[in-house]
C-alpha positions as CSV (number, residue, x, y, z in Angstrom):
1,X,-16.2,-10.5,88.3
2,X,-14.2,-13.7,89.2
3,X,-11.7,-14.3,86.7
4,X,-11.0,-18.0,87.8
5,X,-11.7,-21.2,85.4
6,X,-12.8,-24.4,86.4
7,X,-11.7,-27.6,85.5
8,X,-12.7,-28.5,81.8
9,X,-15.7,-30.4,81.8
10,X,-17.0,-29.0,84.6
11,X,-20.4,-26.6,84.9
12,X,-20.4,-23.7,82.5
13,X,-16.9,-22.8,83.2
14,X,-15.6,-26.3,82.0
15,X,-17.8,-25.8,78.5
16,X,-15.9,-22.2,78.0
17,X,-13.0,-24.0,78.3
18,X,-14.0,-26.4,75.9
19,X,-15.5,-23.7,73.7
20,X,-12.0,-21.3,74.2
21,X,-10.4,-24.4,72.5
22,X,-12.9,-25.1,69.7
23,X,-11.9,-21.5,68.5
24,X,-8.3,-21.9,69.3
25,X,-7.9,-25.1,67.0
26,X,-10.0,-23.4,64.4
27,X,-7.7,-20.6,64.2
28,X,-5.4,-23.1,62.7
29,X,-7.9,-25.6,61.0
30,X,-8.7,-22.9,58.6
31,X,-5.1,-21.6,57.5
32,X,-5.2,-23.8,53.9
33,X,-8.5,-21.2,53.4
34,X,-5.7,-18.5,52.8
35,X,-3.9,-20.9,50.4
36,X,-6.1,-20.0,47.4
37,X,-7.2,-16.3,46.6
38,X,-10.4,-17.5,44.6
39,X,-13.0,-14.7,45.4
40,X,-16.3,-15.5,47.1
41,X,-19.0,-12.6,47.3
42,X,-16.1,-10.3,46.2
43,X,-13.9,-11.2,48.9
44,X,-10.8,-13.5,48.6
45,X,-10.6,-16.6,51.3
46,X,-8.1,-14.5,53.3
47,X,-11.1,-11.9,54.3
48,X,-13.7,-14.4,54.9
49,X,-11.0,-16.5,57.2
50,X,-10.3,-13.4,60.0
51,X,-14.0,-12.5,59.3
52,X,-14.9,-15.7,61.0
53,X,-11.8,-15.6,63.6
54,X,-12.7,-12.2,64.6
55,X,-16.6,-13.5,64.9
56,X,-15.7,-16.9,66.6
57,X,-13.1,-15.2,68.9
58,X,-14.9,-11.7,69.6
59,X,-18.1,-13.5,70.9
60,X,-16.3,-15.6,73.4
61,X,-14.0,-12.4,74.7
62,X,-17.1,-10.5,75.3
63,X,-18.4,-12.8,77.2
64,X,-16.1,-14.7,79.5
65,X,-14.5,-13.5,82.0
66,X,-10.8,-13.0,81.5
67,X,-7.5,-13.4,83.6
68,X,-6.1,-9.7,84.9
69,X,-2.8,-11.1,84.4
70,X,-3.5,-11.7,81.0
71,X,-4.8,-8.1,80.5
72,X,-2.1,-6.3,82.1
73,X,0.4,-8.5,79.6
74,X,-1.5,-7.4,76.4
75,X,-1.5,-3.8,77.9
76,X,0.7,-2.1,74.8
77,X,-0.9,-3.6,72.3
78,X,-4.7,-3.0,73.7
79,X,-3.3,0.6,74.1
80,X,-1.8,0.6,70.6
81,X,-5.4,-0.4,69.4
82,X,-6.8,2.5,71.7
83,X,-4.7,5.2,69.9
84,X,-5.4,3.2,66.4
85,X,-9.3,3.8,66.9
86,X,-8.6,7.7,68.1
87,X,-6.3,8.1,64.5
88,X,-9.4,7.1,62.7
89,X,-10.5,10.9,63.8
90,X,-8.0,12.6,60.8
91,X,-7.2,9.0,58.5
92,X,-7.8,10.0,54.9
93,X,-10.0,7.0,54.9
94,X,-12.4,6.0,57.3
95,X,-13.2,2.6,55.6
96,X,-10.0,1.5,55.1
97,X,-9.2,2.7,58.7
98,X,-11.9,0.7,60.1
99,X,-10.7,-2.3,58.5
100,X,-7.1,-2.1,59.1
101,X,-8.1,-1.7,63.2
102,X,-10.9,-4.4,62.5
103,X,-7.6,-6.8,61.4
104,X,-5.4,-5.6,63.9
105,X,-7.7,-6.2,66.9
106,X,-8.0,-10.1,66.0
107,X,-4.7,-11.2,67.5
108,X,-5.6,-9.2,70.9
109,X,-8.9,-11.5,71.1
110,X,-6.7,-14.5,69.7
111,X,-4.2,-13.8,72.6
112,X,-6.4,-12.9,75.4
113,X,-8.5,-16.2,74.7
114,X,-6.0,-18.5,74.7
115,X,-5.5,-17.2,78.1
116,X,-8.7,-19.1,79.0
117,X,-7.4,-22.3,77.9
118,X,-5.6,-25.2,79.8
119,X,-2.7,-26.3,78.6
120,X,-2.2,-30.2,77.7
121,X,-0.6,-32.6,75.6
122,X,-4.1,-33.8,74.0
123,X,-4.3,-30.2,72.7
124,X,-0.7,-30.0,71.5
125,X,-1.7,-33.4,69.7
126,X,-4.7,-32.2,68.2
127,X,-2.8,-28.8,67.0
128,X,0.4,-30.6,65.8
129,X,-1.9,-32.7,63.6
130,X,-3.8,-30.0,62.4
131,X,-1.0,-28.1,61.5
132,X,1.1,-30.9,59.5
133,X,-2.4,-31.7,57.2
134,X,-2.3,-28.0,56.7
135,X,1.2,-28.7,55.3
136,X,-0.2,-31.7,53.4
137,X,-2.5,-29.1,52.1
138,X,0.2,-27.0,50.9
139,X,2.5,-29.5,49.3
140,X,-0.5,-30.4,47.3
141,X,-1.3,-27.2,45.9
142,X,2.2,-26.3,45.2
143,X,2.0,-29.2,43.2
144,X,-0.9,-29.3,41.7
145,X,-0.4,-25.4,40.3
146,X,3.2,-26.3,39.0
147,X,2.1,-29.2,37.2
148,X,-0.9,-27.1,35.9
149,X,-3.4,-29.3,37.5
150,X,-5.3,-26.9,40.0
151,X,-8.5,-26.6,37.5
152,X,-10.5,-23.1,39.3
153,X,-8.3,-23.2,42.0
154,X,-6.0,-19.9,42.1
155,X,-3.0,-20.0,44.6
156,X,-2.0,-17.4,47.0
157,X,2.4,-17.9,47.2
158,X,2.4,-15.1,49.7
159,X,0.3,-16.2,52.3
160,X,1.0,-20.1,51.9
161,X,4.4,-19.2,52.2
162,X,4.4,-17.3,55.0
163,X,2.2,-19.5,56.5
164,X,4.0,-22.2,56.6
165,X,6.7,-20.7,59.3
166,X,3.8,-20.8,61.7
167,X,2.6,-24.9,60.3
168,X,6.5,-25.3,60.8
169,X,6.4,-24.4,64.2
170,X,3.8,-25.5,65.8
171,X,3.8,-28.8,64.0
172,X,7.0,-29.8,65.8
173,X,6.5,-28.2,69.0
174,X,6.3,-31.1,70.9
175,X,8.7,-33.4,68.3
176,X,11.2,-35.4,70.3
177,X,12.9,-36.3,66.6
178,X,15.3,-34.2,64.9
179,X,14.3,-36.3,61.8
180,X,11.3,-35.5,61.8
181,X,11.3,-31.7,62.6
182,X,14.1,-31.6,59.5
183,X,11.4,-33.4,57.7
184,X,8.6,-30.8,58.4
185,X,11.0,-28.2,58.0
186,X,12.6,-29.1,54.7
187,X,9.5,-29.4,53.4
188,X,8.2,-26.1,54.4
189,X,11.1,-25.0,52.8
190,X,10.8,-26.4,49.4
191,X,7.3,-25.2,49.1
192,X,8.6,-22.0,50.2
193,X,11.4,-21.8,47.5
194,X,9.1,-23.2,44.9
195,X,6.5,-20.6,45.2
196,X,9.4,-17.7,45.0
197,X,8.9,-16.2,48.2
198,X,12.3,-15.1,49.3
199,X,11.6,-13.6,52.8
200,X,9.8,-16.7,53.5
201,X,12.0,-18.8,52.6
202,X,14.8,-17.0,54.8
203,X,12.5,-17.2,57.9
204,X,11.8,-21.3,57.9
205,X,15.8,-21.3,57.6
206,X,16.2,-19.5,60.5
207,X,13.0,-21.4,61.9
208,X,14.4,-24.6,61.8
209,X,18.5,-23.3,62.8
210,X,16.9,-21.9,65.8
211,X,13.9,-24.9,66.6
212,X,14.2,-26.3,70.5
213,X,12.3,-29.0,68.5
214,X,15.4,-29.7,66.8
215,X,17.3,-31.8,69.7
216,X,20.8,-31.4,68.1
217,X,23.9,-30.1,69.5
218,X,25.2,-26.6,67.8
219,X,27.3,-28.7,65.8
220,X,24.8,-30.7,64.4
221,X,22.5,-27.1,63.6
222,X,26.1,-26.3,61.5
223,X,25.6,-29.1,59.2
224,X,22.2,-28.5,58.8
225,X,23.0,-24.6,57.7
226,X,25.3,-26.0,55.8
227,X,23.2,-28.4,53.9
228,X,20.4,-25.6,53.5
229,X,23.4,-23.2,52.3
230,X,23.7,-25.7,49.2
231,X,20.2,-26.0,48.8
232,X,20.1,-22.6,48.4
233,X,23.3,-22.1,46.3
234,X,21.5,-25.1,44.1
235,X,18.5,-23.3,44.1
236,X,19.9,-19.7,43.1
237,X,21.3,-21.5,39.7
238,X,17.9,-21.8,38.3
239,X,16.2,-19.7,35.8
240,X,13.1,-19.3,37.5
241,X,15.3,-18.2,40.7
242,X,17.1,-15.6,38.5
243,X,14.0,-14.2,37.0
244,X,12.3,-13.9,40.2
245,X,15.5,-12.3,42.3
246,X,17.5,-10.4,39.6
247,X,16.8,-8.2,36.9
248,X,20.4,-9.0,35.5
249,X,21.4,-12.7,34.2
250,X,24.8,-12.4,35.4
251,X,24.3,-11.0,39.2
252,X,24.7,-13.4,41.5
253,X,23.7,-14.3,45.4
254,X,26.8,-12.0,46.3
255,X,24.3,-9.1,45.0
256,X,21.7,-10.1,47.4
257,X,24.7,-9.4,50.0
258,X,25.7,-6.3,49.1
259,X,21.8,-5.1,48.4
260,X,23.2,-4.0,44.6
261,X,20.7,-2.9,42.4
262,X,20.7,-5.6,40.2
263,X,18.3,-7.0,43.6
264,X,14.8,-6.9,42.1
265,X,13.2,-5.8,45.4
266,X,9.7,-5.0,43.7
267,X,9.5,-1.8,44.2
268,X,10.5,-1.6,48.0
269,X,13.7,0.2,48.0
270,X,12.4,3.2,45.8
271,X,9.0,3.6,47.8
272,X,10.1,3.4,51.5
273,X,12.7,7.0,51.3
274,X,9.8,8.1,49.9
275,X,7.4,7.2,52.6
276,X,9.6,8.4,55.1
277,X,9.7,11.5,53.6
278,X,5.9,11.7,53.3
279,X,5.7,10.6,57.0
280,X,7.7,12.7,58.6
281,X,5.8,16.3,58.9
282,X,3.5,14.2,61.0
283,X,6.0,11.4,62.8
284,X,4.3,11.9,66.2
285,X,0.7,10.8,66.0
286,X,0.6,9.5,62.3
287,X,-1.4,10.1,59.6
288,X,-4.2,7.6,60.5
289,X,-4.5,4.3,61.1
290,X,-4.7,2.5,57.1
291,X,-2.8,6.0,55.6
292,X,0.1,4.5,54.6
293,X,-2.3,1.8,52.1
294,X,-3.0,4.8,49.6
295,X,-0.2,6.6,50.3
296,X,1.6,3.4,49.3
297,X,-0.2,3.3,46.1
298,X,0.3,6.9,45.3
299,X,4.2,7.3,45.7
300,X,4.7,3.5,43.9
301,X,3.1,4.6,40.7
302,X,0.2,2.2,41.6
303,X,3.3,-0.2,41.6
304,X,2.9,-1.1,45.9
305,X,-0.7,-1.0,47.8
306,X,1.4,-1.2,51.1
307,X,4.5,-0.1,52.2
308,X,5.9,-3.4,52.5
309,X,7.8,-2.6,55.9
310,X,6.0,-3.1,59.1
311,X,7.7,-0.8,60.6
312,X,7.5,2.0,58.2
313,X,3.5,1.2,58.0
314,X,2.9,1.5,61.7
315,X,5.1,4.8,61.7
316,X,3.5,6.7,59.7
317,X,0.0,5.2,60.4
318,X,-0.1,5.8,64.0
319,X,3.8,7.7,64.0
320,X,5.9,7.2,67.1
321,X,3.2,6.8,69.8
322,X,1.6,3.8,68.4
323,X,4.7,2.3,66.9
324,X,6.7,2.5,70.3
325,X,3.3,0.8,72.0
326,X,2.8,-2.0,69.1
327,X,6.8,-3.2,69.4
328,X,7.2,-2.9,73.2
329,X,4.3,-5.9,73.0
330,X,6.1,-7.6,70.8
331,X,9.8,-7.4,71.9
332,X,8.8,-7.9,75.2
333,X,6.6,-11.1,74.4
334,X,9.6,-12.4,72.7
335,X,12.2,-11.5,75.6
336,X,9.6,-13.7,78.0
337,X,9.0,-16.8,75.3
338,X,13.0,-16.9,75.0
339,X,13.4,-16.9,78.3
340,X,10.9,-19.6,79.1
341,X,12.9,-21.6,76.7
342,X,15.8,-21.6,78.8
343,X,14.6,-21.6,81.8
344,X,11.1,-22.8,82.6
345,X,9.3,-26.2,82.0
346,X,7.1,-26.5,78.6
347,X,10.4,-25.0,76.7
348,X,9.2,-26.0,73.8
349,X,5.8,-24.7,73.8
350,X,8.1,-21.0,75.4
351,X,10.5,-21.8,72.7
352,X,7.7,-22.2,69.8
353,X,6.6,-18.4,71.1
354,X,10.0,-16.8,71.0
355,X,10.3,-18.6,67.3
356,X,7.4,-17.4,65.8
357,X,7.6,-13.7,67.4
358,X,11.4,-14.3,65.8
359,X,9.7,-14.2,62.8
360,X,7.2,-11.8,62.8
361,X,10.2,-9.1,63.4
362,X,12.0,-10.6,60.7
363,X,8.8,-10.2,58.1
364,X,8.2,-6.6,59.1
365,X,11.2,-5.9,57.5
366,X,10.1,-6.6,54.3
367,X,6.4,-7.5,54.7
368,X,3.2,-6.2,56.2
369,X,2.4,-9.0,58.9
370,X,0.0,-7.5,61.3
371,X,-2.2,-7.6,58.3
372,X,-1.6,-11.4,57.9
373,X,-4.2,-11.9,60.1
374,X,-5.6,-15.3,59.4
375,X,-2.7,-16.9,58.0
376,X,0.3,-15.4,60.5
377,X,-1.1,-13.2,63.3
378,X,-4.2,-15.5,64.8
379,X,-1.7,-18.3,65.1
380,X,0.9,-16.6,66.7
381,X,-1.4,-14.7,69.4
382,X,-2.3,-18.3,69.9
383,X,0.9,-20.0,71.0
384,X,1.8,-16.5,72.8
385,X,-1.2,-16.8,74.8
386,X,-0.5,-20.1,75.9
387,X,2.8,-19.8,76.2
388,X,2.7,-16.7,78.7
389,X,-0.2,-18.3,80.6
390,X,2.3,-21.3,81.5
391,X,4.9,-18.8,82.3
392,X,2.9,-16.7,84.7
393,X,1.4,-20.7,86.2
394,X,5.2,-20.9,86.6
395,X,6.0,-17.7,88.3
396,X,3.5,-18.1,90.9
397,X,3.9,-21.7,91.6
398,X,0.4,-22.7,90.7
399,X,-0.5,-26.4,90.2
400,X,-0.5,-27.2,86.8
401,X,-3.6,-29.1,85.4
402,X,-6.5,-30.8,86.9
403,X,-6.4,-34.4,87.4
404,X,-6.2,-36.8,84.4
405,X,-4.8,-34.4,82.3
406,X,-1.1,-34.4,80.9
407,X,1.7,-31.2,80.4
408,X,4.1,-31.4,78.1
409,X,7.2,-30.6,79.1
410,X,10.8,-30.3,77.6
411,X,11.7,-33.9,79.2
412,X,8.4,-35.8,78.3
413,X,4.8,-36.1,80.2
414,X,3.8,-35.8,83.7
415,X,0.6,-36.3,85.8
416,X,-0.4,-33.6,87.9
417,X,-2.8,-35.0,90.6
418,X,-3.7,-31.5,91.4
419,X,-6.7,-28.7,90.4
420,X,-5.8,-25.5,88.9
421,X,-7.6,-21.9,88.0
422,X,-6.2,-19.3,85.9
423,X,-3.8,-17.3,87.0
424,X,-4.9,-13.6,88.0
């Protein structure tokens, strides 16, 4: 089966195309879905949002014809989802099981489609302004729930929070302002902080320290860690900060350093020895894919319904074999995006890729991302999958867009007079 792409607009190929990007922009249209956790036929917006990614997405996957290059890239991870399906054979339970690998499988479609996608700046536009009215969105809810003016409307702090390092991201990926990526980023930011989600929070620092977007010298990053050092030491003086960090009045930010237990860490740093300890008898092949969900629950006192450590999670879920698969994809991804960044045109888009897998290993410290499907793991699979696709374009010298249409690049816009197919 021919793996190449025509030119969008052109024959059926062109309306894939057109169709691949439909679903790749609706990955990120429907983010401020996660916002709220209202429930709608028993599930919460979060469900019903990777319900219809995995719908939208799957069809397409099915049924185009995809790039080998693209398939021998997602390699570990569509091996890591292999093994998951085989765990389901001894995981306590099969339903959650099937759910968990039903989750886990969206960001493989997500990725393997954007393969299908040319890259240009009219879809960087349309994504960029998608992504800041999803931060519109957010700032609005924040507000309206802390003025206690959200009527029906119940927020969700963890998943708005966390999806706002992706909005960050890829709403400056192609700013040529450092203003205005401050802008986008110290809002993120505030929301972050307002909402009292501390890992969060800590990411869109790092986010915005670390942002090609940012066009500043390392000097000029200093004073802007500085300035978000005082924010923070501002912040960390309020009650609602104390209440939310500490269990004593008096501990300080020094407390967070040395990880004292006056840290109110929710429950994590009692249930993960005792995960670990669970885990271990069976450290090999896991105890199932979705194991360590009731297990969680059981060891926390009802307390934790995950472990709260990616890491830990995909250890004892799928134990060394799939956890050694599931981070290879991911480290390595990163290594290329970082790379690109440095090295190759579009360093913003490579550098928007090595950011936001940045973040993910940063989360799965203390966080379950690869169950953040619609409002973390869709969007990043996205911008990996474009950014690799560029980078293997790159590698083999291939032209880069049909006529008419426009890269971005780190230095501005170019016309490229020339046709191009997908890489194989």
């Amino acid at each position: 089966m021919s793996t190449e792409l025509a030119p969008p607009g052109t024959g059926r190929a062109g309306k894939s195309v057109e169709r691949a990007e439909t679903v790749l922009l609706f990955v990120f249209a429907i983010i401020p879905l996660t916002f709220v956790q209202n429930r709608v036929l028993g599930f919460q917006m979060s469900g019903w949002s990777w319900l219809l990614i995995l719908a939208a997405a799957g069809l397409l996957v099915l049924t185009e014809p995809l790039p080998q290059r693209a398939i021998r890239l997602a390699l570990p991870y569509l091996l890591f989802l292999a093994y998951a399906c085989t765990t389901l054979a001894w995981a306590p339970s099969f339903g959650e099981g099937f759910a968990t690998l039903l989750q886990l499988t969206v960001p493989a479609l997500i990725y393997l489609l954007a393969w299908c996608v040319p890259l240009d700046a009219g879809l960087l536009d349309r994504l960029r302004k998608v992504c800041l009215r999803a931060v519109g969105v957010a700032a609005v809810l924040a507000v309206a729930v802390l003025a206690g003016v959200s009527g029906p409307l119940e927020l969700s702090p963890r998943p708005m929070a966390i999806s706002l390092v992706v909005l960050f991201v890829a709403a400056t990926i192609r700013s040529t302002s450092w203003r205005f990526t401050v802008l986008v980023g110290g809002i993120s930011l505030t929301i972050a902080m307002a909402t009292g989600s501390r890992m969060s929070s800590l990411v869109l620092l790092v986010m915005i320290l670390v942002s090609p977007s940012l066009g500043v010298r390392w000097g000029g990053r200093l004073a802007i860690a500085i300035a978000c050092v005082i924010l923070v030491l501002l912040v960390s003086q309020t009650d609602a900060f104390r209440q939310r960090f500490f269990f004593n009045e008096d501990a300080t930010l020094t407390d967070v350093l040395t990880l004292s237990d006056n840290v109110n860490t929710a429950g994590r740093r009692e249930l993960w020895p005792k995960l670990l300890e669970a885990c271990e008898p069976t450290s090999l092949t896991g105890l199932g894919v979705g194991a360590s969900t009731p297990l969680s629950f059981a060891l926390s006192g009802g307390v934790l319904d995950h472990p709260h450590n990616e890491y830990i999670r995909s250890y004892c879920d799928e134990g060394w074999i799939g956890t050694m698969l599931v981070w290879l994809f991911f480290v390595a991804a990163g290594l290329r995006s970082w790379t690109g960044a440095f090295r190759a045109h579009d360093r913003r888009l490579h550098g928007a890729a090595g950011q936001i897998v940045l973040a993910l290993l940063i989360f799965a410290i203390t966080d379950n991302p690869l169950s953040y499907t619609a409002h973390f793991m869709a969007p990043l699979a996205a911008i990996l999958g474009l950014s690799d696709r560029r980078l293997a374009e790159a590698g083999r010298s291939l032209p880069a867009l049909t006529a008419g249409q426009w890269p971005a690049t780190g230095h501005g816009l170019q016309r490229s007079p020339t046709p191009r197919s997908a890489p194989r």
